[in-house]
N, C-alpha and C positions, 0 to 999 in steps of 0.2 A: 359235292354229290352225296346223297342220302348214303349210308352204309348198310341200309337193309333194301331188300327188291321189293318194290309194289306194283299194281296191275299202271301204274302211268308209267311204268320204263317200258310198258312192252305197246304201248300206243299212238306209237309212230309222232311223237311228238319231241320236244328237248329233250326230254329227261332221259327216251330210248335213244335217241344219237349218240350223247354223251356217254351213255350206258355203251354204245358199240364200239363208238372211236378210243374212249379212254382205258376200257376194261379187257375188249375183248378184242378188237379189233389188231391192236399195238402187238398184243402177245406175238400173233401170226403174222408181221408183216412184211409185204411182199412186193412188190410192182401186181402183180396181177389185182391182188386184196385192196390197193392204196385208192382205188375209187370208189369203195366200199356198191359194188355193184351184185344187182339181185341175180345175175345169173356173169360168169366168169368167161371167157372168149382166152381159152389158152395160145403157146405159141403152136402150137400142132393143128390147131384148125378145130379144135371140140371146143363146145361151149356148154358149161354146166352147171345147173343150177340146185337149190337143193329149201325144203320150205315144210314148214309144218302148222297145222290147221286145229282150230282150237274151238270154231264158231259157235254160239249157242243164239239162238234155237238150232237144232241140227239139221233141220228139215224147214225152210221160210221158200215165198211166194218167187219161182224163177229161180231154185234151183235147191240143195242141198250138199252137207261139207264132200261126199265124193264127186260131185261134177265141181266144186269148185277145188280142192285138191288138184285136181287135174289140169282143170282150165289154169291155175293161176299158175302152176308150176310150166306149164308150155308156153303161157305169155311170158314166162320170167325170158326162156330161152330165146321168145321171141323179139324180147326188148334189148338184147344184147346181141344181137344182129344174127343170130342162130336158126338153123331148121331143126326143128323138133324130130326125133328120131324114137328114144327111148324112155320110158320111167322104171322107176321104183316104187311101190307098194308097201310103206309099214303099217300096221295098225297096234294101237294100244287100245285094246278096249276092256272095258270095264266091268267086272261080273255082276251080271243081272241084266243087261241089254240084250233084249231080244231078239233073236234068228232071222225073223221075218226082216226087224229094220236094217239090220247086218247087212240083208241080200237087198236092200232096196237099194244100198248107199253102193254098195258093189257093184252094182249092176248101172247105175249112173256112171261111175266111174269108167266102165268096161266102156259102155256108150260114146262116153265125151273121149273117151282114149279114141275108139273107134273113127268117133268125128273128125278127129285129130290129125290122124293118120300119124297115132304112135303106139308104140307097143309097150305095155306093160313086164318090165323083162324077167324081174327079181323082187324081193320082199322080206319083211320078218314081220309074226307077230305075236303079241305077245296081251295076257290077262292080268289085270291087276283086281286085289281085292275090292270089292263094295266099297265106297268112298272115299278110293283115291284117285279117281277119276272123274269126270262128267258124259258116261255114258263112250264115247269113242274118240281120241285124236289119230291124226293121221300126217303121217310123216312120208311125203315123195321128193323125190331125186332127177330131176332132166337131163339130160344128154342128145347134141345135137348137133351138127354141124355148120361152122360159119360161110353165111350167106356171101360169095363170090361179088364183089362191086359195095358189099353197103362196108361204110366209111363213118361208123359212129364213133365219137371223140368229141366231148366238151373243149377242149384244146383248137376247135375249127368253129370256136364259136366266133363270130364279128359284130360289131352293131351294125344295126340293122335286120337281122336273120328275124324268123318271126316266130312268134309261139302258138302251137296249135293244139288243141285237145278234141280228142275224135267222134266225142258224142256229148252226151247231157253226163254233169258231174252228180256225184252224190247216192247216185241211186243203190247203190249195196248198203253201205253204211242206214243211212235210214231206213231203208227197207228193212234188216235188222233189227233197228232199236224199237218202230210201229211196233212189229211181230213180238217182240219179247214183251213189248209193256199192252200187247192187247189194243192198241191202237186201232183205228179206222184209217189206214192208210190208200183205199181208192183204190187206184189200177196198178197201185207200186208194185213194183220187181226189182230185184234184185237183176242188173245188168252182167251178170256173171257168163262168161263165155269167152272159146277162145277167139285170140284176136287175126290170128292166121287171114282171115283176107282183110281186113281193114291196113293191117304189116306191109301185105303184099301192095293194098291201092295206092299207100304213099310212095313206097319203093317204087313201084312203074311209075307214079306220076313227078317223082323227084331226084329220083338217082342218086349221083355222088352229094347233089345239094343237102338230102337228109343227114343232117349232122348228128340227130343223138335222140331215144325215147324212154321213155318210161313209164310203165302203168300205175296207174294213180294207184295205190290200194290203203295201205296205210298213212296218215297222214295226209290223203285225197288231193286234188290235184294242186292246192296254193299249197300244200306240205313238199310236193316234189317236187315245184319250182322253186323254190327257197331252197331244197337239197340238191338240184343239179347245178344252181349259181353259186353255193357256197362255195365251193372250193375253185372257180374257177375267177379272171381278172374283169370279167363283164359283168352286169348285172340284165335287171330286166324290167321294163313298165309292164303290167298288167292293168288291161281295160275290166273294169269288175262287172259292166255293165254287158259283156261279148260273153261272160259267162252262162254258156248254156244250162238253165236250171229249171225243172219241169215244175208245175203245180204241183204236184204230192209232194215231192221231194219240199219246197219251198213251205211248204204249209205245216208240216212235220219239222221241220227245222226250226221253226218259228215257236211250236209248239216245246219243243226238245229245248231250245235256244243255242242250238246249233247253227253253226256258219258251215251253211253246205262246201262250201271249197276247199274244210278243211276233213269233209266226209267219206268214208273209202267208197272208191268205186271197186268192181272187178271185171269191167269190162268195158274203159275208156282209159285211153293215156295221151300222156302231152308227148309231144315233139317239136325240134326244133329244125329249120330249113331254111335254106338261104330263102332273100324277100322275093326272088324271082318263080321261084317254084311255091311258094305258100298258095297260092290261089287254086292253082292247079293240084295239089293236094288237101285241099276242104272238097272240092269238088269231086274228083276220085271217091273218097270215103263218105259223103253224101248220097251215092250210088247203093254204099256197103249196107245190109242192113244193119241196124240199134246203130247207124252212124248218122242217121242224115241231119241233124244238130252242130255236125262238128262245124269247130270253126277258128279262125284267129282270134288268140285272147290278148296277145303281147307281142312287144318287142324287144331283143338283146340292145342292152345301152353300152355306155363304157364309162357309167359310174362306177361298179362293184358292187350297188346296192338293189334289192328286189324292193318296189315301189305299186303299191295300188293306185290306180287313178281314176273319180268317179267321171258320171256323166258331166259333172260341172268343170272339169279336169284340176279337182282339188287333189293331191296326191299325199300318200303315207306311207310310212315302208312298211314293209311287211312283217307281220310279227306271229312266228307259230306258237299255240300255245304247250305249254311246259308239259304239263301233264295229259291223261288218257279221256278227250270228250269221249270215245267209243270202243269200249274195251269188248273183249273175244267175238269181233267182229269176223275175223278171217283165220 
């Protein structure tokens, strides 16, 4: 591993895993840490997450970094089987940023808390001089309680279970990189939001069957399948061709030479369910809005290995790449 930090450790690729498991990860380790998961399900019953936001542009098409601070830090809660309750509120901002945009990003924030039905409880913040910053980061903390009946654990994976992802992939990341490089990106948004009823559509529509999710954000959604099979004895076929992927998004990726599947999203996540309830679960969230896309992309094998397979059913394994295609995306 490189012995200096560059922007591809923090881009949800190789070089960040490595950068987690080998450096940071080990110092602290635990049972609860050892799944290296985005928000923590204690033995008390709290679940808690905690995440810091960096994006630039500050302000893009379908939302900005305080409604997405928000949103992503109550999906972290939400993917690790928790009801969202409470936040944290840090800001470091930058001297020269101005008041007006302060209250624009703040009051997003208060909003999607609002949406949320969580409370912003506590905070710190703090000014750094002129260029040592970019204008504002924000750093929030969730806390929430574990959801009664859901049974998430990689460890209840079997072959056969199916892979499902809850809407169209890509859309933050690209949305993103248009808006920074001045792009003509069309109707694109940024799918940022919380996921609180799409959570909810699989939970009623699958119960104990829902075995395990996670929000595509970093590393997009073929990065989180490759990081919830690495460590466990299954693997998984992906159909590349079930991958829901809209025009813009496709057309910008082409252009970027990006591979949308490995593009954050922040407001679509994979899940995995036994095969009997998959169906019944595209369906529920097809209901949801920014879901009606979702669908099955794959299925749990019991090679060990994650495998693409086209429409010809030519297949390759999966390979993320090393470094950062999308840096201060989230």
């Amino acid at each position: 591993m490189s012995e200096i930090i560059t922007l591809a450790h923090g881009g949800g690729g190789k070089l960040q895993n490595d950068l987690i498991r080998n450096e940071i990860a080990k110092r602290f380790a635990n049972d609860i840490l050892a799944g290296l998961p985005d928000g923590a399900a204690t033995p008390e019953g709290l679940v808690i997450s905690s995440d810091s936001f960096v994006v630039t542009p500050r302000f893009f098409p379908g939302g900005n970094i305080g409604k997405l601070a928000v949103a992503g830090t109550v999906n972290d809660i939400l993917m690790a089987g928790g009801i969202p309750k409470y936040l944290t509120c840090s800001l470091i901002i930058e001297e020269g940023l101005a008041i007006g945009e302060l209250r624009q990003i703040l009051d997003s924030m208060q909003q999607e808390a609002a949406g949320a039905g969580v409370m912003i409880v506590t905070g710190d913040t703090k000014v750094v001089p002129q260029g040592s910053g970019d204008g504002i980061y924000i750093n929030t903390a969730g806390v929430g309680f574990k959801r009664s009946g859901m049974m998430l654990d990689r460890n209840r994976f079997t072959p056969g279970d199916k892979i499902i992802v809850s809407g169209n992939i890509g859309e933050h990341g690209l949305c993103i990189m248009a808006n920074r490089y001045n792009l003509d990106c069309g109707k694109l948004e940024s799918d940022c939001k919380v996921l609180t009823p799409a959570v909810e559509a699989v939970f009623n529509a699958a119960g104990e069957e829902l075995k395990f999710m996670r929000d595509a954000t970093r590393g997009g959604v073929l990065g989180i399948v490759d990081e919830i099979f690495e460590s466990t004895p299954c693997g998984a076929v992906i159909q590349e061709d079930a991958l829901p992927v809209s025009k813009e998004v496709n057309a910008i990726a082409k252009l970027l030479g990006i591979e949308p599947g490995f593009a954050a999203c922040e407001g679509c996540f994979v899940a995995v369910a036994g095969s009997g309830a998959a169906d019944a679960c595209v369906k529920a969230l097809q209901n949801i809005p920014g879901c009606g896309n979702a669908a099955v992309i794959g299925t749990v094998s019991a090679s060990g290995a994650v495998v693409l397979q086209n429409q010809w059913g030519a297949a390759r394994k999966l390979t993320v790449p090393a470094g950062d295609q999308l840096p201060r995306i989230c």
